[in-house]
N, C-alpha and C positions, 0 to 999 in steps of 0.2 A: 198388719196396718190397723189404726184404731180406727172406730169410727167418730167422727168428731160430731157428730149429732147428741151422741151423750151426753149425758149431766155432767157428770165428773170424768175426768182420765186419773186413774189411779198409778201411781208407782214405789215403789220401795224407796229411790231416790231421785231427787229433784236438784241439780247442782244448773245455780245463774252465770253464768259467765263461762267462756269457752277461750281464756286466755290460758297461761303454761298451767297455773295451778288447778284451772278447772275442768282441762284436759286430764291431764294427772289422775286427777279423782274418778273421774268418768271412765277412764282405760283402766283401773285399776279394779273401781267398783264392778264394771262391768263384767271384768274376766272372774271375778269371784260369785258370778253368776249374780249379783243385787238386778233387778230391772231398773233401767237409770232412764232420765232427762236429761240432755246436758241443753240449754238456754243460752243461745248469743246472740246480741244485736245486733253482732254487722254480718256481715254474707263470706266469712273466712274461719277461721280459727283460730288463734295461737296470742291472742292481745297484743301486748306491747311488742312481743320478741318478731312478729310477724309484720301487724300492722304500722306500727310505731317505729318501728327499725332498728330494736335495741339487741342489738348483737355486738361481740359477741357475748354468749352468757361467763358472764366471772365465778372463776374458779373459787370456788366457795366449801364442800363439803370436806372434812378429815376422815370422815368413815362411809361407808358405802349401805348408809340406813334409811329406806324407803327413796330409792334411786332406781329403781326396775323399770318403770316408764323413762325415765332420762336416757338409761345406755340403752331400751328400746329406740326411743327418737333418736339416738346418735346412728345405731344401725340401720334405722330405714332413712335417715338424710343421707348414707354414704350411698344407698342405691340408684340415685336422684343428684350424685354430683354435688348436692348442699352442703357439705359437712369438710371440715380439715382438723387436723390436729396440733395447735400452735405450741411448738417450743419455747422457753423460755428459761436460761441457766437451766435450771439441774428439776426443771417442771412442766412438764405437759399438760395442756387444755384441750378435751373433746368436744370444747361445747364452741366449734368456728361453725357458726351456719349461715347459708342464704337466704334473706328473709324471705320475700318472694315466694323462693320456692317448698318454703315451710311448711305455705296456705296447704299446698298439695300432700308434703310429708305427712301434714296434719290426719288431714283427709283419709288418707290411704292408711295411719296407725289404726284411728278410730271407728274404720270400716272394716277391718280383717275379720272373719269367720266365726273366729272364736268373740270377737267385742259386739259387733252389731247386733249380734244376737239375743243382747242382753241391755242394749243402746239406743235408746232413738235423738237425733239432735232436731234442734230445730234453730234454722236461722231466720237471724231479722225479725228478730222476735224480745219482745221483753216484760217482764213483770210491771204490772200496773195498781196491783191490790192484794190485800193478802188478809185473810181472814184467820181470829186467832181462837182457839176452844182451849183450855185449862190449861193455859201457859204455853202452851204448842202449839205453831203453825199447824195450820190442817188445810187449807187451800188457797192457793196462789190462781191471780186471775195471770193469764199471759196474753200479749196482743201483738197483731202483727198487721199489714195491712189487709189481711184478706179473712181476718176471724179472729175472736175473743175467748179466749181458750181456761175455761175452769180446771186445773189438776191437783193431787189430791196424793200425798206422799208422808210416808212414815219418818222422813229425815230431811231436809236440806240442806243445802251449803251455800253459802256466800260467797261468788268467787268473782266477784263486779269488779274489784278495784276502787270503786267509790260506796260499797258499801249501801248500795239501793233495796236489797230486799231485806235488809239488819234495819233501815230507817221505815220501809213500809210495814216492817212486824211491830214495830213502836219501842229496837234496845235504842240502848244509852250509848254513846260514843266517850271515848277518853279527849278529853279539856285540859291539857298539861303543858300546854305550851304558847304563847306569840310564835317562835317561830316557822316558817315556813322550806321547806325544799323546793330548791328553783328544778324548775323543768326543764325538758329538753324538746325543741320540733326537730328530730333528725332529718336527713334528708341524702340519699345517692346521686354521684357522679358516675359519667361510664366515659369511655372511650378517653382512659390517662393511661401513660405509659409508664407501668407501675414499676417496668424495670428503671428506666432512666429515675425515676422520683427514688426510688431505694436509693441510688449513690448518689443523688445531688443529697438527699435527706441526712445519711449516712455523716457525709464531710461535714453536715453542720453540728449534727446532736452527734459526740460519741457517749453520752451518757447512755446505756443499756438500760436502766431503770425509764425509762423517758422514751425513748427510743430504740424499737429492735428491729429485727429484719429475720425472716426465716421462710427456707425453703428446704424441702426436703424429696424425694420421688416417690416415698410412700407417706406421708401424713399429708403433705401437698399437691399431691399430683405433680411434681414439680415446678407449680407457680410458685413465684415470690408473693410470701404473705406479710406485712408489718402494720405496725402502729406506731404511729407521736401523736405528744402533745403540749399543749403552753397552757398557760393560766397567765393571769395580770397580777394574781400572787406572790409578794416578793421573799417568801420562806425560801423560796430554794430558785437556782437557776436552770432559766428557760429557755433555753437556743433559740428557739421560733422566734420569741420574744419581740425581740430587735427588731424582725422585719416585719411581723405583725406591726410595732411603732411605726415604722418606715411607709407603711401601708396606710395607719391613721394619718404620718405628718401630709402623704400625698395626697388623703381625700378619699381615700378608696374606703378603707372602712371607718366604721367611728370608733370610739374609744371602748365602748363598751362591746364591741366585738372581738376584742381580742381577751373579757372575760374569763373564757372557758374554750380552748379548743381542742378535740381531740378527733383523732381519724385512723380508720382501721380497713385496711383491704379486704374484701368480699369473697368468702368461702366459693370453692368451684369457678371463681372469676377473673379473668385472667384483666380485666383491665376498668374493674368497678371497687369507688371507694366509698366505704360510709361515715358520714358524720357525725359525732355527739353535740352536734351544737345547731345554731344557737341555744343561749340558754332564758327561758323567760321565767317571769313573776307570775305565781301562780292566781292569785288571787278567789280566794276557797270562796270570800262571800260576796263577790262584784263582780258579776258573769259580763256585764258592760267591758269592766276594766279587761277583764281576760280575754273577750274577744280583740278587743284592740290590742295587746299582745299578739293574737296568733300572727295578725296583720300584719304589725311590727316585724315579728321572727320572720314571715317570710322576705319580706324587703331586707332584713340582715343575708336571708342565704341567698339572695342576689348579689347581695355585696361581696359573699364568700365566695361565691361561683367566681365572680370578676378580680376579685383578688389571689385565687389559688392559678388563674389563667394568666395573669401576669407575673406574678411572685416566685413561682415551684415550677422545678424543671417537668416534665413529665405532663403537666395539666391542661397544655397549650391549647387542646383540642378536646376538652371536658366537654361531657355537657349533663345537663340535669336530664336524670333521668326520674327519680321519684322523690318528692314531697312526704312525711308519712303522714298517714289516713288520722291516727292517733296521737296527741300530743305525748309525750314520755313522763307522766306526771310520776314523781318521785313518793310521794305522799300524800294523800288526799285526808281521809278522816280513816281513825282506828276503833274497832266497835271489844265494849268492853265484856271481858270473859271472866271466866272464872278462875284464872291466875292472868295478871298482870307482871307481863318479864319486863323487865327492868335493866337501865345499866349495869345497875349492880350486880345481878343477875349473871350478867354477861363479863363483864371483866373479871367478877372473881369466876368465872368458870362453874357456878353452884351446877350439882349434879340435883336428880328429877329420876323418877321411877318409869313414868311412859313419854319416852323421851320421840319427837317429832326427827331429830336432826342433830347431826352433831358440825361445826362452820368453825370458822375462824376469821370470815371474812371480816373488813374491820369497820368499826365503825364512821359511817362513811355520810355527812352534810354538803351539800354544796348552797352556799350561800352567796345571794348579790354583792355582797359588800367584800371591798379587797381583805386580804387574808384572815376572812372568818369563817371560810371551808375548812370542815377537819375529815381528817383521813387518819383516825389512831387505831393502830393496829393490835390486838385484842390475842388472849389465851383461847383455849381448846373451849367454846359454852356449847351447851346444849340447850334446847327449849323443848317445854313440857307438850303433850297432848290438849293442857286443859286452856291454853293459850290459846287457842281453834274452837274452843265451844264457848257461843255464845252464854250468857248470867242470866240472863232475860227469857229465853226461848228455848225448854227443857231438848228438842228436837234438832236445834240451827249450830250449823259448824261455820266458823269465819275462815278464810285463808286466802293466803296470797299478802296484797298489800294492807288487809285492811285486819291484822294477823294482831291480836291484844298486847299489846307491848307501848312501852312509854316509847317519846320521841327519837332518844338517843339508839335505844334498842333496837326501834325499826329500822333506824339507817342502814342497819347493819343486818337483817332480814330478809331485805325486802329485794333481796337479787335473787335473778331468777329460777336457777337450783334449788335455791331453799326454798321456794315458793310450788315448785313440783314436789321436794319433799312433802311440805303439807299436805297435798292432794291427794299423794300416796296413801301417806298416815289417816289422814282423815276416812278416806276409803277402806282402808284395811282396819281402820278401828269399829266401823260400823258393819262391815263383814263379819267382824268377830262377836262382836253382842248380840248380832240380826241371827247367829247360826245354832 
């Protein structure tokens, strides 16, 4: 245990954020003996996928490259009940987990024998200063309520999501765009009767692409697990659609709640569903405006409560069970590195020597405005190493959401496998130079 009377606390690594990618790095670093930090603000782990409710994670990777911590986490969420494995056609998804009980999966990864040892975390806690010597971070002030903590590290990483300790060092962000990705306030319902909703859902949507249903005794435990959804998009047809209308012409909801809806049964739960929506306006530089948003979103998932209680067979006896702590911000700001990936990048597939990741997931916008969401579905890219280290800060690795890539690139990034990939890679790239 350190003594905090010290001047400095010194470590080999310093990673800010304790969401999926800064777990990653932390269990990774850690087992390859680095002495780590890992730094989070709120009193959990796991960012979005935990606190925020973004489950489940999309299936995203084509080759099984800097994934070690991922099918770690899928094996210790099956011991804990978290974890299923969704079918779909002729493809399987490991990544069905309970958020909730994540917080503890989390916990219990990043405290085993071999990690702790090399690991110290600190919650509720976050960077307030950072002091820079010949182009390199050298000390990060840290604060929490009970002490102001000097440390003092050979490496850091970026793993905020909003990119807080890349602005306190003084890099540059990428400027490449107006537009914005809208957000999501997720939110659970409990006590629906997930069998009856499976066949009333069933008779409406036979589209399988839209709507599936799967149960199995071994990936499921034999609950019924599924997802649908609608959009106000008229590229393609929406079954929900109609009653979603039916719902607005009654009053129940408004018009713009029937934007974006999507909902997906809850790993290990036999009668909890999660939400992707509502979806709100992010508003990066009118924190005013954005708090009246959250506002907003929640009087929407009242609407949605009251609407899926009257509308859907199964829901009659819903009730809210959780709010998320985190809004699901899609995109915030991207801090610039020393390759900048690109569409182009990404659609022709260009190949890369110290490659982070090999996806295919696709390029993925969702936007307020009727059908100017895009969903285009992309070749085999990989993304470099050097897309994670900061241009500015010979020391500082970016990853996760705030991962150096233009706008288009990110959409397609910024899910959350590929954002453990980096954690990985970034970890084991500093393993390898540090040894």
């Amino acid at each position: 245990m350190y003594n905090l009377t010290m001047n400095n606390i010194n470590y080999d690594l310093v990673i800010v954020g304790g969401g999926t990618s800064g777990c990653a790095a932390a269990y990774n670093a850690a087992k390859s003996g680095i002495k780590t930090l890992l730094v989070e603000k709120n009193n959990f782990l796991g960012g979005l996928m935990s606190g925020g409710l973004v489950v489940p994670v999309m299936k995203s990777a084509v080759e099984d490259i800097n994934t070690d911590f991922y099918f770690e986490l899928v094996e210790c969420a099956k011991k804990y009940d978290a974890q299923i494995t969704y079918k779909f056609k002729n493809t399987k998804n490991d990544g069905w987990f309970n958020p909730e009980v994540l917080k503890i999966v989390l916990d219990d990864l990043l405290t085993k024998d071999n990690i702790k040892k090399n690991l110290d975390i600190l919650f509720e806690t976050e960077v307030t200063d950072v002091e820079i010597e010949y182009n390199k971070i050298k000390t990060i002030i840290l604060k929490n309520d009970i002490l102001s903590i000097p440390v003092v590290s050979t490496y850091f990483v970026d793993a905020t999501g909003s990119g807080i300790l890349s602005s306190l060092a003084g890099c540059k962000f990428i400027d490449d765009t107006i537009q914005n990705q809208q957000s999501s306030l997720r939110f659970i319902l409990s006590n629906v009767d997930v069998k009856t909703f499976a066949k009333f859902i069933k008779k409406i949507d036979n589209d399988e692409d839209i709507t599936n249903i799967y149960r199995d005794d071994i990936d499921t435990k034999g609950l019924i697990n599924f997802t649908t959804a609608s959009t106000w998009d008229t590229n393609k047809k929406w079954a929900l659609d109609e009653i979603l209308k039916q719902a607005v012409k009654d009053g129940v909801l408004t018009d713009s709640d029937r934007s974006y809806f999507q909902i997906f049964s809850v790993a290990g739960s036999s009668n909890q569903v999660a939400f992707n929506c509502p979806r709100i306006d992010t508003y990066k530089n009118n924190p005013y405006k954005y708090s009246e948003e959250l506002i907003n979103a929640r009087k929407a998932i009242w609407r949605l409560l009251n609407f899926v209680k009257n509308y859907f067979k199964g829901f009659e006896n819903a009730e809210l069970t959780n709010i998320a702590s985190q809004t699901g911000i899609r995109e915030s700001r991207r801090v610039k590195t020393k390759y900048i990936y690109t569409k182009d990048d990404l659609i022709s597939g260009k190949k890369f020597d110290n490659i982070v990741l090999k996806s295919n997931y696709s390029i993925d916008i969702h936007s307020k405005n009727k059908n100017s969401s895009v969903l285009q579905k992309t070749v085999n890219y990989e993304l470099p190493i050097e897309s994670l280290m900061s241009i500015d800060r010979e020391n500082l690795f970016v990853i996760g959401k705030i991962v150096g890539a233009d706008f288009e690139a990110h959409s397609a990034l910024r899910v959350q496998k590929s954002c453990m990939q980096m954690g990985e890679a970034v970890a084991k790239y500093i393993a390898k130079i540090n040894s």
